[in-house]
C-alpha positions in Angstrom: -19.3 8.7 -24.2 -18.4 5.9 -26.9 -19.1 2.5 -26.0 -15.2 1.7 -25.1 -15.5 4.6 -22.5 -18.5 3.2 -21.3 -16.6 -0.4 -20.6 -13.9 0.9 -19.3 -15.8 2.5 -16.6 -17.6 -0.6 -15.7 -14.7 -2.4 -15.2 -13.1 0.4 -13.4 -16.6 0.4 -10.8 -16.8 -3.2 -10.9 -12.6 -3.2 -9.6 -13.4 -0.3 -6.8 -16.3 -2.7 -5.4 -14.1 -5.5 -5.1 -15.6 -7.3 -8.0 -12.3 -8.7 -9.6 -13.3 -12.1 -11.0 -16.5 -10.1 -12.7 -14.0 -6.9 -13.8 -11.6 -9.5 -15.6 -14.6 -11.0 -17.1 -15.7 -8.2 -18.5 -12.2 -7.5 -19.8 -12.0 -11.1 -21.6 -15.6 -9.9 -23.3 -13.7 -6.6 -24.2 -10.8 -8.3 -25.7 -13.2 -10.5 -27.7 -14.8 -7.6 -28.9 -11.7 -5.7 -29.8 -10.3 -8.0 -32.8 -9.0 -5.2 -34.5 -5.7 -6.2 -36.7 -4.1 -2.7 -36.2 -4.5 -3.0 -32.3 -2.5 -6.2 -32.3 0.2 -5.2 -29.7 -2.4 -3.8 -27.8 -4.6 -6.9 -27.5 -1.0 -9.2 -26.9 -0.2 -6.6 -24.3 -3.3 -7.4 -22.6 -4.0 -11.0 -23.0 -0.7 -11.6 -21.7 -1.0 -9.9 -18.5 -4.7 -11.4 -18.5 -3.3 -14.9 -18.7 -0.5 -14.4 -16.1 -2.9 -13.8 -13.2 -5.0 -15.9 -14.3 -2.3 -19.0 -14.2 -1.5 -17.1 -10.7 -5.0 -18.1 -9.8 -4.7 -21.7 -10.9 -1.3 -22.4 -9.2 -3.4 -24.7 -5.9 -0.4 -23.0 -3.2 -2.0 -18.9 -3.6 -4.0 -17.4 -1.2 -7.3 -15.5 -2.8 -5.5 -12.4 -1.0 -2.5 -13.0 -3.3 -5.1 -13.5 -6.5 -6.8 -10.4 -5.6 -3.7 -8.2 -5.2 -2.3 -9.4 -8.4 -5.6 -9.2 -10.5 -6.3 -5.8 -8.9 -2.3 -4.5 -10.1 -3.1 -6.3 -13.6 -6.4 -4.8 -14.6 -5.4 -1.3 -13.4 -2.3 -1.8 -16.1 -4.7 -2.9 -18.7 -6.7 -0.1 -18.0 -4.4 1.9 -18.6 -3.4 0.3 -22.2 -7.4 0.3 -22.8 -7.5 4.2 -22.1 -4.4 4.3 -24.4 -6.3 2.4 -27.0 -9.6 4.7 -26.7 -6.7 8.1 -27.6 -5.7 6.5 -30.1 -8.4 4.7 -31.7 -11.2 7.6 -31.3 -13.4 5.4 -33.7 -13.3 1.9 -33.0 -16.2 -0.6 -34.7 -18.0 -1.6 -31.3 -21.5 -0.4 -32.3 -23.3 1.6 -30.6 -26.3 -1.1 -30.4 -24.1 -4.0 -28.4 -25.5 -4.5 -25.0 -23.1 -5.2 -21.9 -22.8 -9.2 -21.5 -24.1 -10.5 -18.4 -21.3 -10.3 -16.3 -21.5 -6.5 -15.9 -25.0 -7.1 -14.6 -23.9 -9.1 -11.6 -23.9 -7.2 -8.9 -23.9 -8.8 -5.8 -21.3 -11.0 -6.5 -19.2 -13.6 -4.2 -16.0 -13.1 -5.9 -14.1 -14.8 -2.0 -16.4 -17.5 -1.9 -16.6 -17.9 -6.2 -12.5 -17.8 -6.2 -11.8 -20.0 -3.3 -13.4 -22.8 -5.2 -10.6 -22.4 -7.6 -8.2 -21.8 -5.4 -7.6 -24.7 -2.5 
């Protein structure tokens, strides 16, 4: 398993568990570390569906239900172009030496209470 697999299925545990201010986290690291010139449309593809729910989170009238159900539609669709990405791309230049940030270490995470503070 290449290190893309591995993130992908981090994200993918961190979604089941409910984690989905953590999983888009880890997706904002991924896209950081995928500044790869011939995946362009990929990484447009996914930062704009990244930044629609996140100015869905930031509008004060949605309900962390709302957020939730929106961010969990979003990062199944950009796992999806990630997946797409990893057939394509079978060697991408994320070495095999780079450690998961932080955020995939979390794992008893508030992500209610942690969004509601955002969201009032």
């Amino acid at each position: 398993m290449n290190n893309l697999e591995f993130k992908i299925d981090e994200i993918k545990k961190l979604l089941e568990q409910g984690q989905i201010e953590v999983a888009m986290s880890g997706i904002k690291t991924l896209l950081m570390q995928l500044e790869l010139k011939t995946l362009k449309d990929e990484i447009v593809e996914i930062e704009g569906l990244y930044n629609i729910v996140y100015s869905d989170r930031l509008k004060s009238n949605i309900s962390y239900d709302k957020f939730a159900e929106s961010a969990n539609k979003t990062i199944k669709s950009i796992l999806i172009i990630l997946n797409k990405i990893l057939k394509t791309k079978s060697t991408l230049p994320l070495g095999p030496t780079e450690t998961l940030p932080d955020v995939f270490k979390q794992k008893d995470v508030d992500t209610v209470s942690s969004t509601k503070k955002f969201v009032k």
